[in-house]
N, C-alpha and C positions, 0 to 999 in steps of 0.2 A: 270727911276725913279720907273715907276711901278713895274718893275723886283725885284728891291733893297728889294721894300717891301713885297713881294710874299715871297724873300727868309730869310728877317729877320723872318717873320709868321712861316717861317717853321721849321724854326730853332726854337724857343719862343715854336713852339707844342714840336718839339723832346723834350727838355727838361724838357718840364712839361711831357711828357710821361714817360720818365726816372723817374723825381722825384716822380712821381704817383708808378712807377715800387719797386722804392727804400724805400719811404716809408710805402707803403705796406710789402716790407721785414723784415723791421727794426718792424713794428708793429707785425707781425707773429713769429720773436725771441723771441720777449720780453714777448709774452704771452706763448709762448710753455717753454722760462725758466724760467719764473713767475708761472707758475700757472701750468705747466704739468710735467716737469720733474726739476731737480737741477744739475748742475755739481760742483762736489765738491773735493778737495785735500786733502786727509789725514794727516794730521800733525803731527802726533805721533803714537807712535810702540804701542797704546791700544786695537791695533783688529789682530795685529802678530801670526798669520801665516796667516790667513784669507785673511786680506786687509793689507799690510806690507806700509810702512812709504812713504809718497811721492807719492800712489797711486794715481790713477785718477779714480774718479767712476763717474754714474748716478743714483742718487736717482728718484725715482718713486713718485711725488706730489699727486697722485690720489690713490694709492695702498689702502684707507683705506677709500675710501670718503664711501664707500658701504661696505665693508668689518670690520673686527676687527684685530687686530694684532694678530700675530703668536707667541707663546713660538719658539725661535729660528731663528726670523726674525730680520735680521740688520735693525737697523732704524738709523736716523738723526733726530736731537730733540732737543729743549732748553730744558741745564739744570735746574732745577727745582733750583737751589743754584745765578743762573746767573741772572745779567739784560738782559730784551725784548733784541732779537735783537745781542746780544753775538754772539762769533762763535757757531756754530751749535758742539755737541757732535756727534758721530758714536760708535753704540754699539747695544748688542746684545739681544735679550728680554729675560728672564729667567723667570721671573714670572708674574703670570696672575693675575687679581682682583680677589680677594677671594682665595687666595694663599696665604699659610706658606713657607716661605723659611729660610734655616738656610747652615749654610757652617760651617762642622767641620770633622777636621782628612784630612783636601785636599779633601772634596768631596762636594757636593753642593746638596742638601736634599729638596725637593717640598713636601710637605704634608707628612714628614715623608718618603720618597721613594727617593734613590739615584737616579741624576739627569745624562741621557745618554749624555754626552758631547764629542765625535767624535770629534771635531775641538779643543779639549784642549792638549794639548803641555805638561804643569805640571801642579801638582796640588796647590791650594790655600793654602798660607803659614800661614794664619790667618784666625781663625774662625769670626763668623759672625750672629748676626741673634739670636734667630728668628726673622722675620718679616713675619705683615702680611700684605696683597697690598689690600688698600682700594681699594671700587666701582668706575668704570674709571681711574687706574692705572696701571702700570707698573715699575717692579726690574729688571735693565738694568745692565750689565758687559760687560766687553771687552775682548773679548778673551785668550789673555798675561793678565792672572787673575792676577798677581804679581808686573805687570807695568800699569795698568790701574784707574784712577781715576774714580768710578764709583758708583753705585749706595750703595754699603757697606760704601764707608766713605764721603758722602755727607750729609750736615746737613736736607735736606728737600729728603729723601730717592726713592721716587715713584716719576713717569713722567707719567702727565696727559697725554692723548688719542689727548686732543687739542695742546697739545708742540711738539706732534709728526711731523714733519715736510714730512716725506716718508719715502719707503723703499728701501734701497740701491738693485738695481736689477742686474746691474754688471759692472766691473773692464772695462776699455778700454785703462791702462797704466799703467805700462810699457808694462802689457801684456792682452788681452783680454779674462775675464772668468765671469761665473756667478755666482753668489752670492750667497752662502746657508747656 
């Protein structure tokens, strides 16, 4: 009889050692994709050629705690037009607070100075603009300027610094690259 219970005891430890094992796991997920990085799937061709439809990325939750956002840094963001909590937008920064922006003739204009767009495919079929990006703002587009719903024809145009959710740092599907 004593045996019986020596082995139930040890058995009763293994388990709770395990569940101690496991839930320590599950709490170390949830905070590293809470609160440190995001994994996110693309859902539309607004950031083509860049990040293409169905991608798999990791956004960066921290990129900004200390930092400021980059003119030409991909972000993850509530749209400013959406309820809390909507799907997250993916797009690309374009203009800074205290920035003029304007988009005419297919080119995309910052303070009166054509803007170096490397990652554009064609040019914008509709002019745009001016605007200017209030203090703590950003003027967000997607790459595929011509299939992109984005900061041009949204009714509340600029995305606060606190909707910014992170910064897309890189693709891990279909194929693995970084994000710039």
């Amino acid at each position: 009889m004593k045996k019986k219970t020596m082995n139930k005891k040890k058995i009763l430890m293994e388990i709770l050692e395990y569940s101690k094992i496991m839930l320590f796991t599950m709490l170390f997920v949830y905070i590293v994709n809470d609160k440190l990085i995001a994994n996110a799937q693309v859902p539309t061709g607004s950031m083509e050629n860049t990040v293409m439809t169905d991608s798999r990325i990791i956004i960066n939750r921290l990129a900004y705690l200390t930092g400021t956002p980059e003119r030409g840094d991909i972000v993850t963001f509530q749209c400013p037009d959406e309820a809390p909590g909507s799907i997250p937008y993916l797009k690309r920064i374009i203009a800074l607070p205290g920035e003029t922006i304007e988009g005419r003739d297919g080119i995309v204009y910052i303070d009166g100075t054509p803007l170096d767009e490397p990652y554009i495919k064609e040019a914008i079929q509709q002019d745009f603009g001016p605007y200017t990006i209030p203090a703590g703002c950003y003027f967000m587009m997607g790459d595929n300027r011509n299939h992109s719903w984005d900061s041009r024809f949204w009714n509340n145009k600029f995305v606060e610094k606190e909707s910014i959710i992170g910064q897309a740092v890189f693709e891990y599907y279909p194929e693995i690259k970084p994000l710039d």
